[in-house]
Each structure stands twice: as C-alpha cells, then as structure tokens.
N, C-alpha and C positions, 0 to 999 in steps of 0.2 A: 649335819654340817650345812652353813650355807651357802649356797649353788654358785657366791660371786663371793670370792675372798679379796679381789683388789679393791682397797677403800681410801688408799692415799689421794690427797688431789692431783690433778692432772694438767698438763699444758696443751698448746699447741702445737703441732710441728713446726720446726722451723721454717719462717718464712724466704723458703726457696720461691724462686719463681719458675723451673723445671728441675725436674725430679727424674733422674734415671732409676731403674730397680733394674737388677742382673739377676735373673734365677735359674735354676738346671731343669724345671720341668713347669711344662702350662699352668696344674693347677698350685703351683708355689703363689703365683701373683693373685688367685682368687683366696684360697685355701688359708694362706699365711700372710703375705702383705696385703693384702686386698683392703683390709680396713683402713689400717695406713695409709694407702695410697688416696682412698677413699677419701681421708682427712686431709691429705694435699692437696685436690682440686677441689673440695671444698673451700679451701684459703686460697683458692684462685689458683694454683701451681697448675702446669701442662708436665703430662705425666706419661714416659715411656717405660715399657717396658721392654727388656731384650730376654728373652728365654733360650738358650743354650741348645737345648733339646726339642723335639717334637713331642718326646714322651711316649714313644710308642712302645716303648717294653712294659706298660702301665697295664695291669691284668685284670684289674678290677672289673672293668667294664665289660658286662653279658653280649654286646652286641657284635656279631662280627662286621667285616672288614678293615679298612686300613683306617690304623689307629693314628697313624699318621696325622692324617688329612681329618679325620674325626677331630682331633686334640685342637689342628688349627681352626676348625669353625667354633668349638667349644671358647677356647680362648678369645676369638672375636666375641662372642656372642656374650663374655663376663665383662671385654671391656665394655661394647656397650651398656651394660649395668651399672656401670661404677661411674661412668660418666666421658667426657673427652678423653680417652687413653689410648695412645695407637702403640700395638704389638709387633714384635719383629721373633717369629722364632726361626734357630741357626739349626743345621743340620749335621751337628757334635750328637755323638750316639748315646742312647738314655741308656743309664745305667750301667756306664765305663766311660765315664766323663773325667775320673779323676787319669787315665791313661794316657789321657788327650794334653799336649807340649802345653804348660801352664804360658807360656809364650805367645803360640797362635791364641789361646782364649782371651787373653788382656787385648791384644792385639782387635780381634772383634767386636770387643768393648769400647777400646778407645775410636774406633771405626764409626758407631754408632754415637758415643759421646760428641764426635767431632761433629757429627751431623743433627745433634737436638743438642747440643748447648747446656748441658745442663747443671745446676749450681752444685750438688749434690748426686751421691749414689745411696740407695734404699738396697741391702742385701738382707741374709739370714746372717746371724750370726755367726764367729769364725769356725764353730764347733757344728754348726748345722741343725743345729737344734733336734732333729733327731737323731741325728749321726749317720745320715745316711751321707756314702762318701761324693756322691756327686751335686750333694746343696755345699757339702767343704769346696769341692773343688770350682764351683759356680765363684760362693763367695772371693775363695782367694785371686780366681780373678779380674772382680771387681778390685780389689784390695790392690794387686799390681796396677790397674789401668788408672785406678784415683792417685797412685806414685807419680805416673808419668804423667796425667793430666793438672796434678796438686789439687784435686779436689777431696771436698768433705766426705765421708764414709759413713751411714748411720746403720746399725745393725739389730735387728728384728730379732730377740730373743727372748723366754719364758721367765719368768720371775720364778723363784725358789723355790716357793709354798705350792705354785700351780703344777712346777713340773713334778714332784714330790708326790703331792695326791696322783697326778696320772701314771705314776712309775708305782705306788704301790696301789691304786686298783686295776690299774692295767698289766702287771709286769713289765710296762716301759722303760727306754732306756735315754727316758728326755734329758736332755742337758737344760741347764739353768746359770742363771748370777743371781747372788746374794743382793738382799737390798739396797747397799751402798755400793753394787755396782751398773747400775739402771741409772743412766743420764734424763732419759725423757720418759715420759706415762702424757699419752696423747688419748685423752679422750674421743672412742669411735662410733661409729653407727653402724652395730652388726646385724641391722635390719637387710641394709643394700647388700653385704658381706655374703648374707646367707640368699639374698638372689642371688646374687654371681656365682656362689658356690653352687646353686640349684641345675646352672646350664653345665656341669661339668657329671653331663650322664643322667642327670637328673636327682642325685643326692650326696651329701656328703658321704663320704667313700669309711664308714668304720665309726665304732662308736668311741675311740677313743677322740677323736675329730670334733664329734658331737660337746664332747664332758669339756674338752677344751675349751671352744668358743662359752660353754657355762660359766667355767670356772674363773676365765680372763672378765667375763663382764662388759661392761661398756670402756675397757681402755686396755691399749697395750703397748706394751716395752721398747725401749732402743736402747742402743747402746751407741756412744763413737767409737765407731773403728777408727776413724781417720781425723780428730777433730779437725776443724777448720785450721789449715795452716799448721797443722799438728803432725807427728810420722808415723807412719802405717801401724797399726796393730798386728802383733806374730801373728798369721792365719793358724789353726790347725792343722797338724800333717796332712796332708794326701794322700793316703796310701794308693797306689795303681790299681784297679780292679784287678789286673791279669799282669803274669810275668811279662816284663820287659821284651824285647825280640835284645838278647845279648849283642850283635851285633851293632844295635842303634846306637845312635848319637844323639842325646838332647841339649836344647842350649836353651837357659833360663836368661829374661832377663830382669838384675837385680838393680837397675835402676842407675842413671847416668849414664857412664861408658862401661859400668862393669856388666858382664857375665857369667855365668856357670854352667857349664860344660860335663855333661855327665857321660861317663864312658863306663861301662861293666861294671858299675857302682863305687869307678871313681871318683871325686868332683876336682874340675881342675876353674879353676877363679882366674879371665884375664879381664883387666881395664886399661886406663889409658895413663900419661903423666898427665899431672897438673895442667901443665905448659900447655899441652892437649884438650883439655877440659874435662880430663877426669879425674881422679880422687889418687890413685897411683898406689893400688892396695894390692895389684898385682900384677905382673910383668903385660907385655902387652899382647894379642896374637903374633904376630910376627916374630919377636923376639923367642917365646915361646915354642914354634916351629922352626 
C-alpha cells in the first residue's frame, strides 16, 4: 500500500489574521495542529496557543524530574520551530480535565481570546480524535467560548481511510469523518512538524504517531465546528474522569442568560424573560428559589 493515501486537491486555510488553537496537552499543538498552525503563519496569521494542561501525567518521557516544567520549555521550544507563536499553558490537571466545571474552562478561553483577538479557534475535533477524554473536554470548551465570543470554530480531524488503516494495524480506536464530511484539506509542511515534534523529548512518542504523519502526507483535515456566523456543533460527551463529590453543585453555562445547574445528577435549566434579555425557556433563579 502506498505510504500517502490523501490525493484530493487542497486549499489554504482561511485567511484569519489570528488564530487561537485550545488543546488539553503541550504536545496537542506540535503533535496534531502543529502543521496547521504551521500553515497559518505561513499566510501571515499570528498564532496562539492556550494549552489547558501542563501534561504532567504524560509518562512517556525516560527523564526524571518535573514534568511540569519540562513540558513548558519543550513547548516553548516547538513554538520556536514553527515560527512567531506565543504559548500560554493553564494549570487544569492532565488527565481529569473532563472533571473540571466546563464553565471555568470556556471562561479561560474567552480570557485569553479577549487578550489576542483572534478571528478564529483551531481545536481537535468534537470526538477528540483519539478519544482521549481530556482533548473532548479541551475541545468543548473552545466550542462554549466561540458561543459567547461568536467566533468561527475549525476542527482538526482524521479522514476515514487514514484513521481505518491505523485502527486496523494498530488496534486503534481513532475517530474519523467520511469524505463528504471534511470542509478543508490545507496543504502542510511536515518537514517544520517533525522538528517541533523532535523538541518534545526528542522523538515522536509511539509508532502509531509515526504511520500517521505517513499516511496523512503533505495535507490535513478540518472540520467547521462553528462555521462562521454558524451555531456550535454538539461537542462529544464528556464523560467526568472520577465520581462527582455528591454533594457538588455545578452550573454550566448554555449560552445568553440561560443555565444548567447540576445537582446529584439532576439538571435544573434557569434563564431570564425576554423582556430581560433572555430567551425565557426557563423560570428565572429567583423565582425558582
């Protein structure tokens, strides 16, 4: 078989002129958008990144000490590679990210969107592409913060055929979209890709990583989660890493004046009236208590 199965033609990214990307761990932004992004500052885009996590539950890595603090010079050291890209990583815990109030994490997002401007969010797609629960829970929310800021959403995902071969010579469990569901094919340079991937310990971490970057070629996938001026795409569930604390209270918010409100795995929904400036799909707090 041969080594590069994407042969359609390809575009260029949209010409954003800043590019936010939200991921849940350092090497997300080398590993997986890295090309992508790669192709933004090529078209002249200025390109942040905001990472969720530090990554320190990431085990790969033979070297001791804190992984921490390792992850944030590794990440600097890719964005140098890739070109003008400035990194922000949050200190939300690797690998129980989906546990964390999907609230506070859009919240951080729009934090940092406020402060770069940017035309666009660059995530994994809503399923996470490999299912791991804290790239879902990174993605959705970007997903909520592009609600409240109304910006475009584009989503980093494997075409059908690529994920397919890696699930049957790997026993992987990649997620994929069919053909006619791939909005862009942005031709990449996975020369710079695989330096920036190099400072991340010093190799790509596993050989299903490797067969990938083969099999993708010189272009890769997007999706719109959020078209421009379009309405959010359903993320993927979440599922919590760890039992709830019974006792908690979480409050989601679902955009305008409304809320959700989760108690013992109740959900109780208050907004505002009309008159108010909200939609009036459910009694208000006050009235409610």
């Amino acid at each position: 078989m041969s080594s590069k199965v994407m042969t359609r033609s390809t575009v260029l990214p949209p010409m954003w002129k800043s590019v936010l990307a939200v991921v849940a761990h350092p090497d997300d932004g080398s590993f997986g958008l890295g090309a992508v992004l790669d192709a933004f500052i090529t078209a002249g885009a200025r390109v942040r990144v905001l990472c969720l996590t530090h990554g320190e539950a990431w085990t790969l890595h033979a070297s001791p000490g804190d992984l921490a603090t390792l992850r944030g010079a590794e990440t600097a050291s890719a964005a140098d590679v890739l070109g003008p890209t400035r990194a922000k990583l949050l200190v939300s815990p690797d690998g129980t990210l989906s546990g964390v109030c999907q609230t506070k994490l859009a919240a951080d997002v729009v934090a940092v969107a406020d402060a770069s401007h940017p035309d666009g969010l660059l995530v994994f797609d809503t399923a996470g592409v490999t299912g791991h629960l804290d790239h879902k829970a990174a993605t959705a929310a970007g997903l909520k913060a592009a609600d409240i800021l109304n910006l475009p959403v584009l989503g980093w995902t494997l075409p059908e055929v690529v994920a397919a071969q890696l699930n049957r010579e790997y026993g992987a469990s990649l997620t994929e979209h069919r053909e006619g569901d791939v909005d862009l094919r942005v031709t990449v340079d996975r020369a710079r890709l695989r330096l920036a991937s190099h400072t991340k310990g010093g190799a790509i971490p596993g050989s299903v990583l490797r067969r990938r970057l083969e099999l993708l070629g010189e272009t890769d996938s997007l999706r719109w989660l959020r078209p421009p001026g379009g309405p959010v795409s359903v993320p993927a569930p979440v599922v919590p890493a760890a039992p709830a604390d019974p006792q908690a209270m979480r409050v989601e918010h679902r955009g305008g004046d409304r809320f959700d409100i989760s108690v013992r795995g109740h959900i109780i929904t208050v907004d505002q009236p009309v008159k108010d400036g909200g939609a009036d799909t459910a009694p208000t707090p006050t009235e409610l208590f």
